[in-house]
N, C-alpha and C positions, 0 to 999 in steps of 0.2 A: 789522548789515550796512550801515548809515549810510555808508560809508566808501566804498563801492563806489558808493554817487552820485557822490563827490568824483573818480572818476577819468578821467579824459582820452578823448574819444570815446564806451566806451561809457556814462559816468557818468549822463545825462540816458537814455538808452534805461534802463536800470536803474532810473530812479526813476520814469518810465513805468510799467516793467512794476509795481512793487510799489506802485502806483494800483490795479493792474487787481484783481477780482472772485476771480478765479481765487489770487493771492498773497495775497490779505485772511482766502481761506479759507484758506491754510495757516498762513497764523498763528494760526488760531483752533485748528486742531489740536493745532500747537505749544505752546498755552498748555495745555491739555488732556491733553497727555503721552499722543499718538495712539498712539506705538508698546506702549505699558500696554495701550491697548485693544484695538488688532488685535492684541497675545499672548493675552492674555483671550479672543475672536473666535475666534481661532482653536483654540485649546488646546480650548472646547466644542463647536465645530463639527465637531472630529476624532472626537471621540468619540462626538457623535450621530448621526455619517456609516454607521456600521455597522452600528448597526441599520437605518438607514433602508434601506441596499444588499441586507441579508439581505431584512427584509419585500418589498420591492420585486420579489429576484429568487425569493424563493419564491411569491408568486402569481403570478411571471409563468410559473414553470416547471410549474405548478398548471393553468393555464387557458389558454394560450397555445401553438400549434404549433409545431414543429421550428423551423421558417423565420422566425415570430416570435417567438420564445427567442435568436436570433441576432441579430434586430434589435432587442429589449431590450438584448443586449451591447454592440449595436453605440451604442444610444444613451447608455448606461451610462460608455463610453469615451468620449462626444463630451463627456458631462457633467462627468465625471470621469477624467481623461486617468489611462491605466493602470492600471485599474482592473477595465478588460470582461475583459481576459486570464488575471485570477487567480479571479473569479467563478467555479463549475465550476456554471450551470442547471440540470442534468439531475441530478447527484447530490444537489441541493434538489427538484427534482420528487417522488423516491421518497421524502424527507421533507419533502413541502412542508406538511403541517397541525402538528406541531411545531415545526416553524423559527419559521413564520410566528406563530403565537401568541407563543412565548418571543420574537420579534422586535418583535413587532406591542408587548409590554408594555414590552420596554429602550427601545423609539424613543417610546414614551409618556412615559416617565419624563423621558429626556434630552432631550426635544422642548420638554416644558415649562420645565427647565430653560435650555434653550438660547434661548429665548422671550425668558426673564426678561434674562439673563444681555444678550442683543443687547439688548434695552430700555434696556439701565442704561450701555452703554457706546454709543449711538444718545442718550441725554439726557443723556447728560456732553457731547457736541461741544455739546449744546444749550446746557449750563450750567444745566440743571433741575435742584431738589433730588429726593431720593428722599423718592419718595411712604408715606404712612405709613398702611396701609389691610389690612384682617382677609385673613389666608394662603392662608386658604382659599378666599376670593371670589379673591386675585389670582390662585391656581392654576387654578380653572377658568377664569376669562378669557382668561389662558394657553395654556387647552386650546385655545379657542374660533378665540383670533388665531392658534394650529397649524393648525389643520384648517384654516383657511382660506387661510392662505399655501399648503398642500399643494396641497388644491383650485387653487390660481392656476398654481402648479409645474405639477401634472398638465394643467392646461389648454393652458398652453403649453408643453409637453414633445410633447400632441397636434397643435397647431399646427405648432410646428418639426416633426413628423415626417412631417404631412400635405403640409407647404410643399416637404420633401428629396425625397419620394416622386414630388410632381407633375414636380418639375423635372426627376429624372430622368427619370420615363416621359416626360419631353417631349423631354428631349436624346436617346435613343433613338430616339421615333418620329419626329423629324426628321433623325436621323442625322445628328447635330454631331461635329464632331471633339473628342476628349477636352481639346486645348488651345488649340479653336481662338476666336474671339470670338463665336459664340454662345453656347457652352457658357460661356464665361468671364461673359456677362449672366445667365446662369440662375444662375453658381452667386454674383454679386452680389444679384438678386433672394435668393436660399435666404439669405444674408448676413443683409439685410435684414429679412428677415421674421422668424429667431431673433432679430436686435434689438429690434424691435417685442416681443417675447414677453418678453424679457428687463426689456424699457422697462415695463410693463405692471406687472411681478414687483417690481421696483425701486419703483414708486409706493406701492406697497402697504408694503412694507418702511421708506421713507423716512417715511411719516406713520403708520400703524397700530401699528407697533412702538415707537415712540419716545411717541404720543399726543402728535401736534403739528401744527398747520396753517399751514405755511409757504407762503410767496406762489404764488399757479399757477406763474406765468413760471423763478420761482427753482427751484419742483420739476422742472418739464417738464425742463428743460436740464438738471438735476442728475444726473435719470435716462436723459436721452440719452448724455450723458458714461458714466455707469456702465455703460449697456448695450452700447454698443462697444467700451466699454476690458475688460468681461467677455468678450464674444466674441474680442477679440485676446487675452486670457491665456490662453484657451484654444486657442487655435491657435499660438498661439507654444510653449506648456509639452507637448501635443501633439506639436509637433516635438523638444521637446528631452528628453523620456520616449523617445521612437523612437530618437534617435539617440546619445544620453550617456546619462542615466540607468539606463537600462537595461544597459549594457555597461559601467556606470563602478567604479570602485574600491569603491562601499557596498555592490556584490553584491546581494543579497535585499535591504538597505534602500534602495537607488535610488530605486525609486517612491513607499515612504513618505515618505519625505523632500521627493520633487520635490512631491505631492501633499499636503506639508507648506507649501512654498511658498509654491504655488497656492493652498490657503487664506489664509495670510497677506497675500498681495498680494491676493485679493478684498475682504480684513476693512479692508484699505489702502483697495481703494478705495470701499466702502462708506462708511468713516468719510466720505470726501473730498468724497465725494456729498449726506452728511446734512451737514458744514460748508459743503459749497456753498450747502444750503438756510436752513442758519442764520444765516449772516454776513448782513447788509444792505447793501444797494444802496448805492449813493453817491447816489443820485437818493429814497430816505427809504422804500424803498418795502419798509417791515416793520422796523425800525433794530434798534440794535446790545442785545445781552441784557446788561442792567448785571448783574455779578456781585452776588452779596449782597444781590438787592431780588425781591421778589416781588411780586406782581398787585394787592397790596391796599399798597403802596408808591408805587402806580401815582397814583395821586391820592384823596381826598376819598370819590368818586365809584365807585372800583370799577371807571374804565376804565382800558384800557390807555393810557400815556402814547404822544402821537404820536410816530412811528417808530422803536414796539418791537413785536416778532413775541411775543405771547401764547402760549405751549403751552397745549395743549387742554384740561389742566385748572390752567391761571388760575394757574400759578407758574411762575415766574425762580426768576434764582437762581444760587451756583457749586454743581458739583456734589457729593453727599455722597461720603462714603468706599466706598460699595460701587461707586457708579457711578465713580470715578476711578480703582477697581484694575479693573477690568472685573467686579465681584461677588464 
């Protein structure tokens, strides 16, 4: 794309922008063959999505009242647009200790899969080789970074839904107009605070999954980036599940499909997020991952050479075959 420097007015703005941080990481994706791995991304994440929706709404239909089985739907649909409506709670209540077992074991299975799977398509943007280490330790370790991403999920799932709550009993007892500019700062605050939640979810994702310690500054923004750009595909796919999807030509596949998307552009912007954290400053601050050299390449010494970003465990590198098809 050289050529569009050369051009008249905007030529100089274009070779601006592909200085910037932001263009350096899509080249990295680019070399990487990103759209391999948001298929990859996605194709697992579909499929581990349903166990996790069963277990999820069978102990909520188990343990939870009339009013709150509605607002598990209701969070179900914010989290996964189109989704709360085909759920039926109450016909999983009268089988909620079968469901939930037979569920509780698929979303074990594919959970850990789906671990591995983001790992290896999270260190391919990094350009780390695949790690060569006994199946069984990697499986339980697996288990361990599952439960504990859930554990993050459910924490901020409680958050965002404590933040929604407050705001409305506050737009209520103040008696705001539904569109008026109070109610329009409470529902920026409730905004803000699924941000934060999402921010929080993303930190974890960017370095624990991948096994890599990229620079504060480069994480923090990587995942402020992710976390509003996740909260607007959800409001955006939200509206267009309500008003096309759902009444469009695919019939009963509308939603699948749209909430086909929806993953795919999350897996998009994920990737976009860990190459943000990957790429190097122009200012040296973590430098660029030499393909084909690994830690002990690095010098004499065993250290990393200055201004290269180390994965956690002590290899570079381009990435193997499993991690470049996404597994």
């Amino acid at each position: 794309m050289d050529w569009l420097k050369k051009l008249p007015v905007v030529g100089p703005w274009v070779a601006r922008a592909m200085r910037t941080h932001a263009w350096r990481s899509y080249e990295r994706l680019d070399r990487v063959k990103w759209s391999r791995l948001a298929a990859a991304m996605t194709f697992i994440s579909f499929i581990a999505l349903f166990p996790l929706l069963t277990l999820a709404a069978a102990v909520g239909a188990a343990t939870l009242s009339a009013r709150q089985q509605r607002t598990l739907e209701t969070k179900i649909t914010e989290q996964f647009p189109g989704l709360g409506s085909q759920l039926h709670i109450g016909a999983l209540a009268d089988n909620a200790g079968t469901v939930g077992v037979i569920a509780g074991v698929f979303l074990l299975l594919t959970g850990v899969n789906w671990v591995g799977q983001m790992r290896d398509c999270l260190r391919a943007v990094w350009q780390c080789p695949d790690r060569e280490e006994n199946p069984v330790v990697r499986r339980v370790r697996d288990a361990g970074v599952l439960l504990g991403l859930g554990g993050a999920v459910v924490v901020t799932l409680l958050v965002s839904t404590v933040a929604s709550a407050a705001v409305g009993w506050i737009a209520r007892q103040a008696g705001l107009a539904e569109h008026g500019a109070g109610s329009l700062v409470l529902r920026i605050v409730a905004f803000a605070v699924a941000v934060a939640a999402d921010f929080l979810v993303l930190c974890y994702v960017l370095t624990l999954l991948p096994a890599v310690h990229p620079p504060r500054r480069r994480l923090l923004v990587a995942a402020l980036l992710g976390a509003i750009g996740f909260e607007l595909l959800k409001v955006l796919l939200s509206g267009y599940i309500q008003g096309v999807a759902a009444k469009s030509m695919y019939g009963a596949f509308g939603v699948p499909i749209a909430l086909l998307l929806w993953m795919n552009f999350t897996a998009k912007l994920v990737l976009y997020c860990a190459a943000w954290t990957a790429t190097p400053g122009r200012d040296g601050d973590g430098g660029e991952d030499t393909p084909g050299r690994g830690a002990d390449d690095d010098g004499d010494d065993g250290k990393a050479a200055p201004g290269r970003t180390r994965p956690r465990n002590g290899n570079g590198g381009a990435p193997g075959p499993a991690a470049a098809s996404g597994g």
